[in-house]
C-alpha positions as CSV (number, residue, x, y, z in Angstrom):
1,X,0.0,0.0,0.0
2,X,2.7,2.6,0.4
3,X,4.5,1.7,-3.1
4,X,0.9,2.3,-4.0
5,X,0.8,5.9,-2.3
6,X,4.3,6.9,-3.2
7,X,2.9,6.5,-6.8
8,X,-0.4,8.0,-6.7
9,X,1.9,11.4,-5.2
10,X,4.2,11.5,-8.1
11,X,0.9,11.2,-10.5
12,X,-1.9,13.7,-8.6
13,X,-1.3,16.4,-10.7
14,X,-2.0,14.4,-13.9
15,X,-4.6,12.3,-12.5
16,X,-6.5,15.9,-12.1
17,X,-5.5,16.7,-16.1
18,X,-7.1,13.2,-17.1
19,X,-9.6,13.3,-14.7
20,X,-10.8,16.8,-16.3
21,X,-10.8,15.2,-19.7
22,X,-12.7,12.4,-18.8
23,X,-15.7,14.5,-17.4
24,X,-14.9,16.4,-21.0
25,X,-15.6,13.4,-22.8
26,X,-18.4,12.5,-20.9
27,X,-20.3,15.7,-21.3
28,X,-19.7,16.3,-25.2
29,X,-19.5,12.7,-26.1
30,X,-22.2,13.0,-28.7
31,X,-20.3,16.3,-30.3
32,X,-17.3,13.9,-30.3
33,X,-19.1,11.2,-31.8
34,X,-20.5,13.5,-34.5
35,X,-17.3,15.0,-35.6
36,X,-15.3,11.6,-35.9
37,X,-18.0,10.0,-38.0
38,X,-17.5,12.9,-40.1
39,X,-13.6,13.1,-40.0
40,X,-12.0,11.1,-42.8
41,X,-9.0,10.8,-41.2
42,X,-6.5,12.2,-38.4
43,X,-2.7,13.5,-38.6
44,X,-0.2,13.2,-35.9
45,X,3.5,14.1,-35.8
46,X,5.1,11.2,-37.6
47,X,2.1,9.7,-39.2
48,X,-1.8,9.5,-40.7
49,X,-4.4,7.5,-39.8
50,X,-7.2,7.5,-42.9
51,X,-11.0,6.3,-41.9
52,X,-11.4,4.8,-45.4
53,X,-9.7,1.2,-46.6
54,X,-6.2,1.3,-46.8
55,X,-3.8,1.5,-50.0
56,X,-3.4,-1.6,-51.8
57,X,-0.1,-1.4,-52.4
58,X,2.2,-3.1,-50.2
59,X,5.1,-0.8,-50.6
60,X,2.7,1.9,-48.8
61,X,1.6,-0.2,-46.0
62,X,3.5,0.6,-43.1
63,X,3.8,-1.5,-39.6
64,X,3.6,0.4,-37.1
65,X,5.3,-0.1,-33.5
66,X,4.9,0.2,-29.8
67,X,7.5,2.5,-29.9
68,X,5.3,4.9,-32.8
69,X,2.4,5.0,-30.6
70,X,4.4,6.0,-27.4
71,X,5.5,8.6,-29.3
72,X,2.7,10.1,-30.1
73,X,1.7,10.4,-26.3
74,X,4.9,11.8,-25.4
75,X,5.1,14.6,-23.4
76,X,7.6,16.3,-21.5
77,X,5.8,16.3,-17.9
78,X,4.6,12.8,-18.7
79,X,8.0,11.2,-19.8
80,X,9.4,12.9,-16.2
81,X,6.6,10.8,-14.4
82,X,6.9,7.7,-16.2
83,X,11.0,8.5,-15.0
84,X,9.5,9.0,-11.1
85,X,7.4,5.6,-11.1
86,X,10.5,3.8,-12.6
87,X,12.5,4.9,-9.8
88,X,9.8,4.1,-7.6
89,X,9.6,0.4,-8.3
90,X,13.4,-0.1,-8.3
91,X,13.7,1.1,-4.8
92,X,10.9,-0.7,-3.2
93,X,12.7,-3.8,-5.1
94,X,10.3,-4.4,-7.7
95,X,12.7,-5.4,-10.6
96,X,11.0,-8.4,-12.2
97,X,8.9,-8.4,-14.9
98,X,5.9,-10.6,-13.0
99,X,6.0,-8.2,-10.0
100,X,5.8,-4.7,-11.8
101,X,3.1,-6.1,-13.8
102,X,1.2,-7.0,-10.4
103,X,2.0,-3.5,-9.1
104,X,1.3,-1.4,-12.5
105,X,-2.0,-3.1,-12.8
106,X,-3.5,-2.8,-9.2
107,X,-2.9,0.7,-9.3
108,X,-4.2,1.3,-12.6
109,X,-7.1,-0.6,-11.6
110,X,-6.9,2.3,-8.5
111,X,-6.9,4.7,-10.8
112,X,-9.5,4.1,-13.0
113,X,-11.9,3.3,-10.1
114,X,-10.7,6.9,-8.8
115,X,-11.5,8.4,-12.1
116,X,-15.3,6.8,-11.7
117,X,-15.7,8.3,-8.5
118,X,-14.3,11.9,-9.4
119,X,-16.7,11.9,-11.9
120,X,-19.7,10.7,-10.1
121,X,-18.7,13.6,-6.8
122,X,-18.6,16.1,-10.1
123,X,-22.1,15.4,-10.3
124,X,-23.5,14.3,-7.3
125,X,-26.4,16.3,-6.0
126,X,-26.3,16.7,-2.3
127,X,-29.9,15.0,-1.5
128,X,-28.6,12.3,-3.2
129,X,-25.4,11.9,-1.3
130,X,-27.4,12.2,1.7
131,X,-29.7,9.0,0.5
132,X,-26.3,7.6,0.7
133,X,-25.2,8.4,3.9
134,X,-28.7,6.9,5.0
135,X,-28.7,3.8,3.7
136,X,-24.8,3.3,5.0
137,X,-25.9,3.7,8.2
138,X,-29.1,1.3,7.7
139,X,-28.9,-2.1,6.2
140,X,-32.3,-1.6,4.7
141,X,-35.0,1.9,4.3
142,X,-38.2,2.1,2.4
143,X,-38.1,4.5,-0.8
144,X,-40.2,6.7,1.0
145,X,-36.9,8.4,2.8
146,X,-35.8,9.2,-0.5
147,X,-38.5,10.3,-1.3
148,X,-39.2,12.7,1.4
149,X,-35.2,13.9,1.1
150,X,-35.7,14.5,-2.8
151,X,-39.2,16.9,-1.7
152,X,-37.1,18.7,1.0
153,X,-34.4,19.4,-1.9
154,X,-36.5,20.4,-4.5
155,X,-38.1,22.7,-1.8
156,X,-34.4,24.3,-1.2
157,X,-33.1,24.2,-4.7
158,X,-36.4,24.8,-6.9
159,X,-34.7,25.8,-10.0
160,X,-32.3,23.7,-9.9
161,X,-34.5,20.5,-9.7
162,X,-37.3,21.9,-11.8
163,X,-36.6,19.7,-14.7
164,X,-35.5,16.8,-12.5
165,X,-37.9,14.6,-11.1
166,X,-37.7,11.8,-8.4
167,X,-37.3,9.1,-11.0
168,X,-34.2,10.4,-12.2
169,X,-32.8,11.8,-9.0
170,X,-33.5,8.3,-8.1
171,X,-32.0,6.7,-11.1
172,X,-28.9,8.4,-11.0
173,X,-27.5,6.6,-7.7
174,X,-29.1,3.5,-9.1
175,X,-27.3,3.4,-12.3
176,X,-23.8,4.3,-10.9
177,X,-24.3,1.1,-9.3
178,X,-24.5,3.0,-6.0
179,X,-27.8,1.4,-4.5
180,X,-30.1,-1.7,-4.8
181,X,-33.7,-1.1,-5.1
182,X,-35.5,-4.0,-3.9
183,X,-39.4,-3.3,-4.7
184,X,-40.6,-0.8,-1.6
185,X,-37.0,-0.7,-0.2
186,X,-33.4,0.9,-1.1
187,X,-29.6,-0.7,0.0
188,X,-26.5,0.5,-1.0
189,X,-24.0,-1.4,-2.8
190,X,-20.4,-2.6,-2.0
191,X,-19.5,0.6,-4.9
192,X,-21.5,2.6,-2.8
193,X,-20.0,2.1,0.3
194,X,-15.8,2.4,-1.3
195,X,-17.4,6.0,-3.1
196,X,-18.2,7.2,0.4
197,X,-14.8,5.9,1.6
198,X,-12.9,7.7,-1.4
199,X,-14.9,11.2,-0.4
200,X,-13.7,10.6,3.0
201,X,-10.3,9.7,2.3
202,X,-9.8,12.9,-0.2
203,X,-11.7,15.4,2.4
204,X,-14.8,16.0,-0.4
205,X,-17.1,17.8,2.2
206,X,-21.0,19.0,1.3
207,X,-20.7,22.5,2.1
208,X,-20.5,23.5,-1.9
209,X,-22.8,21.1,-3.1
210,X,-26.5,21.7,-3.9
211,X,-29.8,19.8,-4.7
């Protein structure tokens, strides 16, 4: 766990950067869509890649590399903190092959479950959080708290909630695989409970959120 931490400290920064771009992608996904189904192909320092069939010729088919693609991700900051994790692994003596590929994919697994929940806190409404809260304090509650905690927002944050009603506000926690909803009655979810553990570990507070 502290190999893990010393990691997750050298990448913070970029973790933010990607994190960003993930909520980007998530929020103009269709506008994204759209302009790649028009694009006919893409440019990138050192090569082309066309959306039609390729060249029949052989002589113009060229192989590309593990080495080509890296290449096209590099970046200054990014080569320094590939540089950081390498020095990392070799002085908590993880030098073969089977051991950083252990390490490298538990906390990319990390990562990418951090990336979930910084995108579900992004949007996160507090009455909903507070459903949370509820049901991780009760094995079991009827719907009917949730219900009554979705009235008392939409009495607090009208206009904000105008356009949103219960079934959605509802849905949302439901299909981030944050509760169960078992007829008349609501449980939360193993997920549930680790994205209230992450908000606690990184100090997200309510005070700024609404609804």
């Amino acid at each position: 766990m502290e190999t893990f931490l010393k990691i997750l400290e050298v990448i913070k920064w970029p973790l933010v950067v990607v994190a960003i771009g993930v909520v980007a992608i998530v929020c103009f996904r269709r506008c994204i869509a759209a302009f790649i189904n028009r694009a006919r192909g893409f440019k990138y320092p050192g090569g082309e890649i066309q959306a039609g069939p390729p060249p029949q010729d052989p002589a113009e088919i060229k192989v590309g590399s593990a080495e080509k693609f890296l290449q096209v991700l590099d970046s200054p900051v990014l080569l320094d903190t590939e540089k950081a994790i390498r020095e990392i692994l070799a002085k908590e003596g993880i030098a073969t092959a089977e051991d950083k590929e252990k390490v490298l994919i538990r906390h990319l697994a990390i990562t990418q479950l951090n990336l979930v929940f910084l995108r579900i806190d992004f949007l996160i409404y507090l009455g909903q959080l507070k459903i949370l809260e509820f049901l991780n304090s009760n094995p079991t509650a009827p719907k009917q708290m949730a219900r009554d905690v979705y009235n008392a927002a939409v009495t607090v944050y009208p206009e904000v909630l105008k356009d949103y009603p219960f079934e959605k506000y509802l849905g949302f926690l439901k299909t981030n695989n944050l509760i169960l909803e078992h007829e008349e009655t609501l449980s939360i979810t193993l997920f549930g409970r680790e994205f209230l553990t992450f908000l606690v570990r990184m100090a997200r507070n309510a005070v700024y959120r609404v609804g």
